[in-house]
C-alpha positions as a Python dict, from the first residue, in 0.01 Angstrom:
ca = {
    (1, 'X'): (0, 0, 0),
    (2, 'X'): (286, 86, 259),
    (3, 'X'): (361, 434, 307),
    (4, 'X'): (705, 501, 343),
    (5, 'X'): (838, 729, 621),
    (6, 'X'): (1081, 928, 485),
    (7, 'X'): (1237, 1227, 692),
    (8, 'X'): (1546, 1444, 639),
    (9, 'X'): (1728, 1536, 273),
    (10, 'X'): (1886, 1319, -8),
    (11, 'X'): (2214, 1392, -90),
    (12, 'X'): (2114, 1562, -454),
    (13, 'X'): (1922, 1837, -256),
    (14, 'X'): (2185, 1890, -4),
    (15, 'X'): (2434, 1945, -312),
    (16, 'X'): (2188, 2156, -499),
    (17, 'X'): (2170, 2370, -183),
    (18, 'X'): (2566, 2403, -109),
    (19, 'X'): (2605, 2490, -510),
    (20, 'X'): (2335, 2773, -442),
    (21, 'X'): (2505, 2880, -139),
    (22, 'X'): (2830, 2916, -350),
    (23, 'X'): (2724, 3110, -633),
    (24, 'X'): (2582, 3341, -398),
    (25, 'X'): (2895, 3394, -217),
    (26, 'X'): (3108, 3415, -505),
    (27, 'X'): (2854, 3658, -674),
    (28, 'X'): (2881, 3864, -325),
    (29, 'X'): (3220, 3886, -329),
    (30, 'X'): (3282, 3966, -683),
    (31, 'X'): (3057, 4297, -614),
    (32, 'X'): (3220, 4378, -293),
    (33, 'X'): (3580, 4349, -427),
    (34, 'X'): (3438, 4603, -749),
    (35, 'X'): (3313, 4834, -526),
    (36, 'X'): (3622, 4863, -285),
    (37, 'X'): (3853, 4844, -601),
    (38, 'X'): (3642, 5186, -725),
    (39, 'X'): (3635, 5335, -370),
    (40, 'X'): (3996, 5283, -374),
    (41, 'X'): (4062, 5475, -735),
    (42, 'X'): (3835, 5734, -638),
    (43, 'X'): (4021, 5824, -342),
    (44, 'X'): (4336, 5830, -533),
    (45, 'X'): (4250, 6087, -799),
    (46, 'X'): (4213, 6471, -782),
    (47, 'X'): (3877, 6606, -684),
    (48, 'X'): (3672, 6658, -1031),
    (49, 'X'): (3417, 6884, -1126),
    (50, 'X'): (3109, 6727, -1193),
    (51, 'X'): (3056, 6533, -1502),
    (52, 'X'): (2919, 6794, -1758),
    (53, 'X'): (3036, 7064, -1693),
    (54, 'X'): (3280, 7356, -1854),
    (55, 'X'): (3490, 7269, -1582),
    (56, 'X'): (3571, 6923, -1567),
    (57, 'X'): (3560, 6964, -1981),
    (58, 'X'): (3851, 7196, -1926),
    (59, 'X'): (4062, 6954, -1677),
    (60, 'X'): (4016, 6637, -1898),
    (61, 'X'): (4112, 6872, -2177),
    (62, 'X'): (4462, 6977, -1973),
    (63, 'X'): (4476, 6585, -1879),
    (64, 'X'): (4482, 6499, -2192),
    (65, 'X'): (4693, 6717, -2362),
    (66, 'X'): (5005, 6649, -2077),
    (67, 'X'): (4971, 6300, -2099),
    (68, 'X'): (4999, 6345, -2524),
    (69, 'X'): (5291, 6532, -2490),
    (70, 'X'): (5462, 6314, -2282),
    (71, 'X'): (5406, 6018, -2511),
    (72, 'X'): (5466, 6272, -2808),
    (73, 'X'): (5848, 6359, -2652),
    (74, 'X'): (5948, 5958, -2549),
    (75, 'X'): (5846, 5907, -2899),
    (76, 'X'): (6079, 6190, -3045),
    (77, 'X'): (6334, 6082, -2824),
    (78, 'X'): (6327, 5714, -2957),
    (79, 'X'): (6329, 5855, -3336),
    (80, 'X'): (6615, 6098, -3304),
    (81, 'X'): (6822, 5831, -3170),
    (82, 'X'): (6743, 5555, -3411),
    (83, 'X'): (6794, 5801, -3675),
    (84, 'X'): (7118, 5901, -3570),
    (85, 'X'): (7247, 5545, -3514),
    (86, 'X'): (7138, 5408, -3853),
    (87, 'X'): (7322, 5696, -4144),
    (88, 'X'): (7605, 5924, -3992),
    (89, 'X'): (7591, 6104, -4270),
    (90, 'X'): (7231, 6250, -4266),
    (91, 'X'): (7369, 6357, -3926),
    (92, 'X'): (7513, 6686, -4094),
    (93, 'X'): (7345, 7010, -4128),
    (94, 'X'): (7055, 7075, -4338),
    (95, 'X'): (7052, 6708, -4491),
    (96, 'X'): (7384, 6708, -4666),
    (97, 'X'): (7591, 6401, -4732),
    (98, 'X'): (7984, 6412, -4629),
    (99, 'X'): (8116, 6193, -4884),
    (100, 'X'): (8422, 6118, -4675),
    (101, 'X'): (8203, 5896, -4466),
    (102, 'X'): (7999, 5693, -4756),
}
């Protein structure tokens, strides 16, 4: 029996190896564009109390309530003027119908 001399890698481990060596970079740089992406946020927002506390309640309380009323005027805004545009004659005061335009 011949013993063969072998020396060096077949082209299956050398693939298996560069497919390792991939996922590990990928994985790397997922992670490190996450972390700059919350490094970049963070130093884009106001200072907050910590997380807890009466504090920080109170600003995501005010937070919350300005952004709601902004959304709660656009959307007053968009129902007045529909409203108006679609009967003229519920345009009058208190409700009441001018016949002359019916």
């Amino acid at each position: 029996m011949k013993l063969s001399n072998k020396k060096g890698f077949s082209a299956v481990e050398l693939l298996a190896g560069i497919a390792v060596i991939v996922v590990i970079v990928i994985a790397g740089g997922y992670i490190y564009i996450k972390n700059n992406n919350e490094k970049t946020t963070q130093a884009n927002t106001a200072p907050s109390a910590p997380a807890g506390t009466t504090q920080n309640i109170n600003q995501i309380t005010s937070n919350d309530a300005s952004l709601e009323t902004s959304v709660e005027k656009e959307t007053d805004a968009k129902v007045q003027s529909q409203a108006g545009s679609y009967n003229s004659a519920v345009n009058q005061a208190g409700g009441s119908y001018n016949e002359s335009s019916l």
